[in-house]
N, C-alpha and C positions, 0 to 999 in steps of 0.2 A: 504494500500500500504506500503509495508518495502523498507526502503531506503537503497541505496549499503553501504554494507562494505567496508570495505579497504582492504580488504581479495581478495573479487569480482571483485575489481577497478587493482586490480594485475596477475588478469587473463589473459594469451594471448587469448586473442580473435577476431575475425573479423568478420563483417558481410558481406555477399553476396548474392547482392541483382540480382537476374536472374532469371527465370522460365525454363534456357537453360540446361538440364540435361546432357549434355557433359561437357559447361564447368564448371559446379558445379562440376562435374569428377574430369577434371584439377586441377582447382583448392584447391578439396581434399585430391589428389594424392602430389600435390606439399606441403602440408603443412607440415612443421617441425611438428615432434610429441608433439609436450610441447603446442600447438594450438590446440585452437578450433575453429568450423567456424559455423555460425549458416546462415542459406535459409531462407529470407524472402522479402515478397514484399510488406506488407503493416508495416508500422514503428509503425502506429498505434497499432499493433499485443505490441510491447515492452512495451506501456503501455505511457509513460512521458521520458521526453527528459532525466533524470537523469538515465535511463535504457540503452539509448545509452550511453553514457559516459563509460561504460564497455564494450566498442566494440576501438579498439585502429585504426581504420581507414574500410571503406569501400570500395568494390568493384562492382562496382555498371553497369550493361550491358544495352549500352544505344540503343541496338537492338533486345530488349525484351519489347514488347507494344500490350502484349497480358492478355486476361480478365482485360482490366481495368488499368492495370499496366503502369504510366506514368514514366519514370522516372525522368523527367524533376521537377516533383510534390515531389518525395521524397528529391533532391535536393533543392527546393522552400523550402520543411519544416525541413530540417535539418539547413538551410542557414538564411531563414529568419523567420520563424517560433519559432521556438526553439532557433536559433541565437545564433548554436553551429558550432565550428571548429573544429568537427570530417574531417580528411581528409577524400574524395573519390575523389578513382580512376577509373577511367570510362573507359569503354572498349567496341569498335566496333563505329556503330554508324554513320550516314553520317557524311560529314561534314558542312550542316546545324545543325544536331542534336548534335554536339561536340559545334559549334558555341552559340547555346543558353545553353546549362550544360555550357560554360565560364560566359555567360550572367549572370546565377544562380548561378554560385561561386565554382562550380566544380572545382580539383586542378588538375588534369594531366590524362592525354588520351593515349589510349594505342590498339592497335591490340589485337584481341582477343589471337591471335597466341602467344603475348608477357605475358599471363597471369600466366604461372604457372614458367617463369624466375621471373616478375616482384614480384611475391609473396614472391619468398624468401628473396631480397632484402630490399622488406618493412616489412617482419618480424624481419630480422636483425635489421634495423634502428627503430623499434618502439619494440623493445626485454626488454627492461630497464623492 
């Protein structure tokens, strides 16, 4: 396993955690060019928690619970697992399913429809 650079760690990048090929659309459409965005649903896929650490906040779609995909469980293990404060931003969702992502230390909820405003926003604020 090679450990991140500092090269790596200065990457814009974000992770987007959904199976929902529209708003992965949105979302890719919205991104400032100088960003990356990588699709995943298992964290496991990154390898160890220092792999996140080059993702500068997550987007995370909490009305995507399909093949397996909990997202309540990627929040469990980014939160207490790993017992990283990567942000994620969580989008859709009842609000039972909003109410337990607070339980699990999720940071701010959003309509899906507010996705590709909200991105530019937290690209600005996490741009350094």
């Amino acid at each position: 396993m090679t450990e991140p650079t500092i090269a790596a760690r200065l990457q814009h990048k974000m992770l987007c955690m959904t199976g929902n090929h529209e708003l992965q659309a949105t979302v890719r459409a919205a991104l400032p060019p100088d960003w990356e965005m990588q699709v995943m649903l298992d964290l496991d896929e990154l390898g160890s928690f220092d792999q996140l650490l080059l993702y500068r906040f997550i987007f995370l779609d909490l009305d995507w619970l399909d093949n397996g995909f909990d997202p309540q469980d990627a929040i469990r293990k980014v939160r207490m697992e790993w017992m990283l404060n990567v942000p994620i931003f969580c989008f859709g969702g009842s609000a039972d399913e909003r109410d337990a992502a607070r339980l699990n230390r999720a940071d701010r909820f959003f309509e899906h429809a507010e996705a590709a405003e909200r991105l530019g926003q937290f690209c600005r604020q996490f741009g350094w």
